[in-house]
C-alpha positions, 0 to 999 in steps of 0.5 A: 254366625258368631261363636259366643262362650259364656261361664264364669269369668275364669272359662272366659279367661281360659278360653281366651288365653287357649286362643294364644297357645297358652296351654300352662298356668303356674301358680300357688293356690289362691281362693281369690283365683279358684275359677282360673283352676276350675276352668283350667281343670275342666279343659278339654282337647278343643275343636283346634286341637289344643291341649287342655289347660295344665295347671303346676304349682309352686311353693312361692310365688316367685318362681310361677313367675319365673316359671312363665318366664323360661316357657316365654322365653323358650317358646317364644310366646306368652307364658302365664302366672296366676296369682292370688290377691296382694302378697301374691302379686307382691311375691311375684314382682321379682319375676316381673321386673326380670320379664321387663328387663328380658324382654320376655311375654309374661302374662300375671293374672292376679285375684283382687280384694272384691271392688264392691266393697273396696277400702272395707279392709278386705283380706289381701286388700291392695291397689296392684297397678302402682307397683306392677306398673313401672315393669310391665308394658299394660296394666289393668284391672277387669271390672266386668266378667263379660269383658274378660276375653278382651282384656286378655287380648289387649294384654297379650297384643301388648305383650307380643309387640316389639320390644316384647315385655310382660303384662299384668291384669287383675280381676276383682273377687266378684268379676272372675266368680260371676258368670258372662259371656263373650265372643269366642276369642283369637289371638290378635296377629302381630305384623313384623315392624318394618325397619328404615331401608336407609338405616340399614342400608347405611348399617350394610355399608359401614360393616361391608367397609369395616376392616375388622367388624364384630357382631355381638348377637344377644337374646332378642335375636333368639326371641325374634326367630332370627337365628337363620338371618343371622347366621345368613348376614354373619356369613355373607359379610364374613363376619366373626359372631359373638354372643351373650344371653339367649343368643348363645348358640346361634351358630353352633361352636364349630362354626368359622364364624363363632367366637367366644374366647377372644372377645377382648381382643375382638372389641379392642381391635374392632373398628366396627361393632355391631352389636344386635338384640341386646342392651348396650348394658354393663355386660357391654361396657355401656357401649363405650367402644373407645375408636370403634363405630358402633351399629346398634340393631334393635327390635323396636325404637324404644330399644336405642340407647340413649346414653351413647351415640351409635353411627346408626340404630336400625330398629325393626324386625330382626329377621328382616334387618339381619336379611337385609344385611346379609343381601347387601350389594357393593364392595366388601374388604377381605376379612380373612386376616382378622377372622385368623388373628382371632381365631388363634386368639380363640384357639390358644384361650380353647387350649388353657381352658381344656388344661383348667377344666382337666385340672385334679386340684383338691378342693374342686375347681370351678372349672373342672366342674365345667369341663365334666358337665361339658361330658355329660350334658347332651346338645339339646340340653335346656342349661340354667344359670342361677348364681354369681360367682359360680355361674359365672365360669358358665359364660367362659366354659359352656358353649351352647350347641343349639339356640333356645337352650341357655336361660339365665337372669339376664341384665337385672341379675335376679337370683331365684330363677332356677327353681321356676325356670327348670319347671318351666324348661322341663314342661316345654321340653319333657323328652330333654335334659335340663339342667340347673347350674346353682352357687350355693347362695342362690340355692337360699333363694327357690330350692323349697321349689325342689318340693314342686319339682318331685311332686310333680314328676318333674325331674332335672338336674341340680348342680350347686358349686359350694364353696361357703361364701357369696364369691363376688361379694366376698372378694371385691368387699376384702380388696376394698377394705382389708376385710368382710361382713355378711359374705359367708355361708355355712361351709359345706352344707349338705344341700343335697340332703334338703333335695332328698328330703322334699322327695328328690336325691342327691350327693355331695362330691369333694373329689374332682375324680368323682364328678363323672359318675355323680353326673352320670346318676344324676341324669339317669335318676328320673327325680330332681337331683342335686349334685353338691360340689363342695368347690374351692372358696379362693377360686372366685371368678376373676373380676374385681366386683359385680357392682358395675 
C-alpha cells in the first residue's frame, strides 16, 4: 500500500525535503513561511531514522543563503534557505548567484504574496521568478498545496544533477497555509554521467605523452567525491597536483605529488595542462596557456568553455573519468625531472614564505598572521575566506591538510559569506574548529550575524586583518591615477567590541608577539571570538588589481 502524508502545505514540504537528508532550514522570520517553522518544529526522529528538522536564524537574509550554501558544499547534498516574500527573497540573491557561480545544491524556498488576489498590491507583492531565474537551474511557483512534495523533488532532482546549481521555489500565501495531501516522498537518485570513452582516452594519451604535465584540481573535484580518483590518476600518470577552491587539500601537503608554490613556473614550463572541476576563469588566465595543450575535465557539457579551444574536453562523472586516467594503458614518458625542478621551486618559495610569516614587523604583517594560524588551526579545521586583500595571503600561506575544509566566495567573489558559511560550517561540524578569515571591509558586510552565532551557541573563531582601507582597491586605483577615493575605512576600529557586544568576545592585537595567545583564547573560548589584527596598510597583496 502507498504511504500518503497529509498537513498543511509546510508538513508536505518537510517531509519531502526529510527524504534529501535536509535536516536544517536557515532562515529569518517570515509570516509568509510560518507553516515551514511549524512543521519543522514539530519534526520528529522519523521511522528511517532522520533527525528532526533544526531551524537557525539569521539577521539578514543573505546569510540563510550563504549558510545553505557551506552546509551544500560541505556535505555535498542540498542545503535550504527559507525566506519570506519579496525583500526576502530579494536579499538573498547575492547567495543565490554565488550557489550558481559555485556550482553548489542550494534549495530557496521563498513565501509569495497570496496568488488569489494577486496584482491588489499585497504586503511584499512581487513576481520572484524574473530575478531568481537567470542564477538557478529551476524555478517555479507551487500553485496547490497537494502538489508541494513533487515540486520539491523536481527542484532538488534539478539541484543534484550535474553540473549542480541551486534551485528556488516559491509557495503563495494561501497553498503553503491550507492543508493536502500527497504521496509520501523519496528522494530521486542521481545516475553518474557517463563521459565519452574517446574523449578520455584521447585526454590519457596526451597526459601520458606530456613531458611536463600540470593537473589544477578545483572544486567540482571536492563536490563530485572525486578526491580518491584524483589522487589515483595523479599517482599513476606522476603527475604534479595543483589546486584552487574546495579542491585544496586533495592531496594533503606532504604528498610528492602537491604543489602549491611554483605554480607559475609549472604553467609556464608545462606543455600539457589539465585543468579538472573548475572554470577556465580569471583565476586561470581564461585558459590562455600560450604553447601548452590544454585538457579541460568537466562534470557535465555545459561546463566546457566556450571561449578558448581545448585539445579535448571530457565531460562526465569525476570519479569515473579521474579512474579512467589513472587506468590508462600504453607508454608513459618519465616525469621525475619536472617533479624535482618543481619541487625545489616549491621548496625555496616554502623557505622565504616561513622567513615572511616569522617576521616581528611593527605594524603586523599579513603574513605573520598567516604563519601563527598555521600553529593554532587543527587538521580538520573547517577554514573560511571572506575578503580581498587580507584573504588573499589565505591562498599563498594556507595549505588545507584535508579535503571538504576550505570554503571561500569562489569565482563571482561575493563578500558577506563568512558570517552564514561559519553557521553553516559549524552546524555540520560542531565537534571541529571553524574559523573565519575576514578584511575589515568584509566584516561591514554580515558581522550583525555575530548576534545569531551566540545566541544560537554556535561558536567559531573571527580573525579580521585590519588595516583601514579596502587593500585591493586602494592601491591599483593610486598607480592608476596618483590618487584615491572611497577606498579608506576608519583605522583601527575596534571590531572586537561590536562582537562583544552581540554577545561574543574578542581582542584587538597590534603586537606580532602577541597573535599566539590571542589564538590561543580565541579557540578555547566556546563563544564566537574575534581576533582584531590591526595590520600593515602598505603590505597590500601583490598584485596590481582585482578588476580582471
Amino acid at each position: 500500500m502507498t504511504e500518503r502524508i497529509e498537513g498543511h502545505g509546510g508538513d508536505l514540504a518537510v517531509a519531502a525535503l526529510r527524504a534529501y537528508g535536509i535536516t536544517e532550514m536557515f532562515t529569518l522570520s517570515g509570516g509568509h513561511v510560518f507553516p515551514l517553522y511549524d512543521a519543522a518544529h514539530r519534526s520528529q526522529v522519523d521511522a528511517a531514522g532522520r533527525p528532526p528538522m533544526r531551524i537557525v536564524d539569521v539577521r539578514h537574509e543573505q546569510s540563510a543563503v550563504f549558510a545553505a550554501e557551506a552546509v551544500a558544499k560541505l556535505r555535498r547534498r542540498p542545503g535550504l534557505a527559507v525566506l519570506t516574500a519579496g525583500p526576502g527573497v530579494t536579499n538573498g540573491i547575492s547567495g543565490l548567484t554565488s550557489a550558481h557561480f559555485n556550482g553548489s545544491p542550494v534549495l530557496v524556498i521563498g513565501g509569495r504574496a497570496p496568488a488569489f488576489r494577486w496584482g491588489s498590491g499585497s504586503l511584499q507583492e512581487i513576481d520572484h521568478l524574473p530575478l531568481v531565474t537567470p542564477v538557478t537551474k529551476h524555478a517555479a511557483t507551487v500553485f496547490d498545496t497537494d502538489e508541494i512534495p513533487g515540486a520539491i523533488e523536481t527542484a532538488l532532482t534539478a539541484a543534484l544533477s550535474p553540473h549542480r546549481g541551486p534551485v528556488f521555489l516559491d509557495l503563495p500565501l494561501e497553498v503553503v497555509f491550507s492543508v493536502g495531501e500527497s504521496v509520501a516522498p523519496t528522494a530521486t537518485k542521481i545516475a553518474p554521467l557517463e563521459p565519452d570513452s574517446d574523449e578520455v582516452a584521447k585526454a590519457g594519451r596526451l597526459i601520458a605523452g606530456a613531458q611536463r604535465p600540470v593537473i589544477i584540481a578545483g572544486s567540482d573535484v571536492y563536490a563530485g567525491d572525486a578526491t580518491a580518483a584524483l589522487r589515483e590518476a595523479a599517482e599513476a600518470l606522476q603527475v604534479p597536483v595543483f589546486t584552487n577552491g574546495m579542491g585544496r587539500g586533495s592531496l594533503p601537503p606532504e604528498h610528492p605529488l602537491a604543489f602549491a608554490k611554483a605554480r607559475r613556473t609549472a604553467l609556464n614550463g608545462a606543455d600539457v595542462i589539465v585543468v579538472v572541476g573548475t572554470p577556465l576563469d580569471f583565476r586561470l588566465s581564461f585558459g590562455d596557456f600560450g604553447d601548452a595543450q590544454l585538457v579541460h575535465i568537466v562534470d557535465a557539457p555545459t561546463q566546457r568553455a566556450t571561449h578558448v579551444q581545448p585539445a579535448v574536453s571530457p565531460a562526465g562523472d569525476l570519479r569515473l573519468i579521474l579512474s579512467a586516467l589513472a587506468d590508462q594503458q600504453g607508454d608513459r614518458e618519465d616525469h621525475a625531472s619536472w617533479i624535482a625542478d618543481l619541487r625545489s621551486v616549491e621548496n625555496a618559495a616554502k623557505k622565504r614564505d616561513a622567513d615572511e610569516m616569522a617576521a616581528e614587523s611593527d605594524p603586523i604583517r599579513p603574513a605573520r598572521v598567516y604563519g601563527e594560524l598555521r600553529r593554532a588551526l587543527d587538521p580538520d579545521a573547517v577554514t573560511i575566506g571572506d575578503g580581498g586583500d587580507f584573504v588573499s595571503y589565505a591562498g599563498r600561506y594556507l595549505e588545507p591538510s584535508q579535503p571538504g575544509t576550505w570554503l571561500d566566495p569562489g569565482p563571482y567573489g561575493c563578500l558577506g559569506t563568512g558570517m552564514g558559511y561559519a553557521m553553516g560550517a559549524r552546524v555540520t561540524h560542531p565537534d571541529r574548529q571553524v574559523c573565519v578569515l575576514m578584511g575589515d571591509g568584509a566584516a561591514g558586510f554580515s558581522l550583525m550575524d555575530v548576534e545569531s552565532l551566540a545566541r544560537q551557541k554556535l561558536p567559531v573563531v573571527i580573525v579580521v586583518g585590519n588595516n583601514g582601507i579596502w587593500g585591493l582597491e586602494k592601491h591599483p586605483m593610486n598607480a592608476m591615477y596618483g590618487y584615491d577615493v572611497a577606498a579608506d575605512l576608519q583605522p583601527e576600529l575596534r571590531y572586537d567590541d561590536v562582537v562583544t557586544a552581540l554577545g561574543g568576545a574578542g581582542e584587538t592585537v597590534a603586537k606580532a608577539g602577541d597573535l599566539r595567545p590571542a589564538l590561543k583564547r580565541a579557540f578555547d573560548s566556546g563563544v564566537p571570538y574575534l581576533v582584531n589584527v590591526l595590520t600593515d596598510p602598505a603590505d597590500a597583496y601583490p598584485r596590481s588589481s582585482n578588476l580582471a
